[in-house]
N, C-alpha and C positions, 0 to 999 in steps of 0.2 A: 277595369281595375277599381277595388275601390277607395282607392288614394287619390282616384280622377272622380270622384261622383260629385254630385255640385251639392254647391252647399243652401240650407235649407233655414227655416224659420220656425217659429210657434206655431203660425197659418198652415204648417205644412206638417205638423203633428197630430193628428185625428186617427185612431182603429176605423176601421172601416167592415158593416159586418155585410157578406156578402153570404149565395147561396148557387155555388157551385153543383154541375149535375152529379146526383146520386144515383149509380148506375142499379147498384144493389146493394139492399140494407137487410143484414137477420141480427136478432138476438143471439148470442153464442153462451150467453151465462145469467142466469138470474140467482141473485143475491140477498140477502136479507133487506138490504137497504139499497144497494146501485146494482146497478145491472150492465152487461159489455154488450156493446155493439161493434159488428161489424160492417165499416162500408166500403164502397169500390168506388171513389169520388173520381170526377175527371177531372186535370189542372189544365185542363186546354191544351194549348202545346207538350206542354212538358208530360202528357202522355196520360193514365188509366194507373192509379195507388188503390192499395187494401189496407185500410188503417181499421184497428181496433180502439175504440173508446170507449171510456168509463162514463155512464146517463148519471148525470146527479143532479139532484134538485137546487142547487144553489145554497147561498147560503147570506145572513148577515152579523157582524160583529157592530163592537160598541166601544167606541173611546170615552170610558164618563168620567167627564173633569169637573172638576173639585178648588175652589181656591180657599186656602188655610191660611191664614197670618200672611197673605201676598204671595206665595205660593201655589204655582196651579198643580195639583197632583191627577194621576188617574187610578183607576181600581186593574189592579192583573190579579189574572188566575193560574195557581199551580195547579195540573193535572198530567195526570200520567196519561199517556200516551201511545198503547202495546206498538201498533205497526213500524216504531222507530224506538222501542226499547227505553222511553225518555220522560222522566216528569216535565214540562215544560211552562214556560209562564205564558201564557194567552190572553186576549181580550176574551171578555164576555161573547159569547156568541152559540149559534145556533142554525139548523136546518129550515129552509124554506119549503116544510111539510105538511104545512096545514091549508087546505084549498081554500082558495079566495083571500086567504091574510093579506092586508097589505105590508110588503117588505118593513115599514117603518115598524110597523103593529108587532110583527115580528119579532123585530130587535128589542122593543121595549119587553115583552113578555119574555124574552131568552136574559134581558138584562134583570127580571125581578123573579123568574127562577133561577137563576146563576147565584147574585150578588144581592137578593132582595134589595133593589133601588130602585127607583122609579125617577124617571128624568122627566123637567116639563119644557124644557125643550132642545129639539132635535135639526141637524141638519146632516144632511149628506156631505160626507168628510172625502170619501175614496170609492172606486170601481176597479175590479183585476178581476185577471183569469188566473184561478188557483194553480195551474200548470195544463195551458193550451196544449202543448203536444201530445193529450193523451185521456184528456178528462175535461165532460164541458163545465166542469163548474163555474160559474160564476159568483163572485163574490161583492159586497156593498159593504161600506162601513159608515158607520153612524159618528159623531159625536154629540152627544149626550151634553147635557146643562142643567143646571137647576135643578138637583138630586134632592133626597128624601129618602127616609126609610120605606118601604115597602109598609103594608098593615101587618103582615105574617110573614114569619120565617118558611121558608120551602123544607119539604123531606127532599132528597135526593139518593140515587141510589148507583148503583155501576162504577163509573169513574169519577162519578159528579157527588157522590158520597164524601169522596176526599179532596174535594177542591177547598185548595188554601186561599183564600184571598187579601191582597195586599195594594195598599196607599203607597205611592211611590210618586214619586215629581216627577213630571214629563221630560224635566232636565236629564234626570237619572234614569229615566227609560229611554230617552235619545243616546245618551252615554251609551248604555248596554248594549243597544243594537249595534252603533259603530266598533261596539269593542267584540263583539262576536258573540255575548252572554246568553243573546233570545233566538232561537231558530225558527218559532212559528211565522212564517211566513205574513199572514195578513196581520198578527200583531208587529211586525215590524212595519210592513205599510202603514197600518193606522198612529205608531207612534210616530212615524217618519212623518205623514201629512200633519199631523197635529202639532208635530212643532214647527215644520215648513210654514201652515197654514198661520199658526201663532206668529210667526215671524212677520205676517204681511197683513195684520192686525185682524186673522180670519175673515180677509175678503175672498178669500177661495170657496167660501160655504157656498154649498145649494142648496136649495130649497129641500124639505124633506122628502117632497112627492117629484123632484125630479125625474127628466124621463131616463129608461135603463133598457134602452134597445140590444144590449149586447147580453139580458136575459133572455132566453125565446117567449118566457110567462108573458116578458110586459113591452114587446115588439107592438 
């Protein structure tokens, strides 16, 4: 039962990535951008499953904070969003598509084609799986410091043609997530750690080249 399970600590909060036998693995769907797998994992005792998943390259977002007259604000972005029908407010962010980028290099170049900024310094803010039970993506978020305009405005085109972008207090973006406002997932984590992280005078930062074993890239 588990109103009987013992009780546990910080020491005993760690993901743990493991590598269970794949009995059989095939491609069932290739896509423009992910592609579906099928595999036949064994859970050991609990027997032989056929799970389908979504292969995606990862991904990183960016919290770039800003302080104004003693105000710390960050930058969100409105973008529409077809597979959920939704303009939604989002961090900056971007695919982990370009071979050999380093993840940070990444975020900075997705944060000055997004938002033209350029931040001069960066620490690793958060780590999540976009939704384990179905897709391996992996996700990293940055925050960003010590902004600047970019040298050049970006073209943009698709949905990124109509991205709104907006100054908002981290206050006011904590606000919104607990009130139900923002649905994107990793923009809620990132606002979530950032003002978590503020609250503990951001001694939770990592370094920006932290390790990221729970990517397969950088195992």
């Amino acid at each position: 039962m588990a109103f009987d399970a013992p009780t546990g600590s910080f020491d005993d909060l760690r993901d743990e990535v493991v590598h269970l036998p794949v009995q059989h693995s095939e491609r069932v769907f290739e896509g423009r951008v992910w592609n579906v797998r099928r595999d036949r994992v064994s859970l050991g005792e609990a027997g032989v499953v056929t799970r389908d998943l979504v292969e995606h390259t990862g991904a990183v977002l960016v919290v770039a904070l800003r302080r104004t007259d003693g105000v710390d604000e960050i930058i969100l972005i409105r973008q529409y969003r077809h597979p959920v029908s939704s303009y939604l407010w989002e961090l900056p962010a971007g695919l982990l598509d370009v071979g050999g980028e380093a993840p940070w290099l990444a975020a900075a170049r997705e944060l000055e084609e997004e938002v033209d900024l350029i931040a001069d310094r960066w620490h690793v803010l958060a780590d999540s799986y976009a939704s384990p039970g179905g897709l391996s993506e992996a996700i990293r978020i940055y925050l960003a410091r010590d902004l600047r305009p970019a040298p050049a405005v970006h073209d943009r085109d698709g949905e990124e043609a109509g991205i709104r972008p907006l100054w908002v207090s981290l206050d006011d973006a904590y606000a919104a997530v607990l009130a139900g406002r923002i649905h994107n997932a990793g923009a809620m984590i990132g606002i979530l750690a950032a003002w978590g992280s503020r609250a503990q005078g951001w001694r939770t930062l990592r370094p920006v080249d932290a390790p990221w074993p729970e990517h397969p890239a950088y195992r």
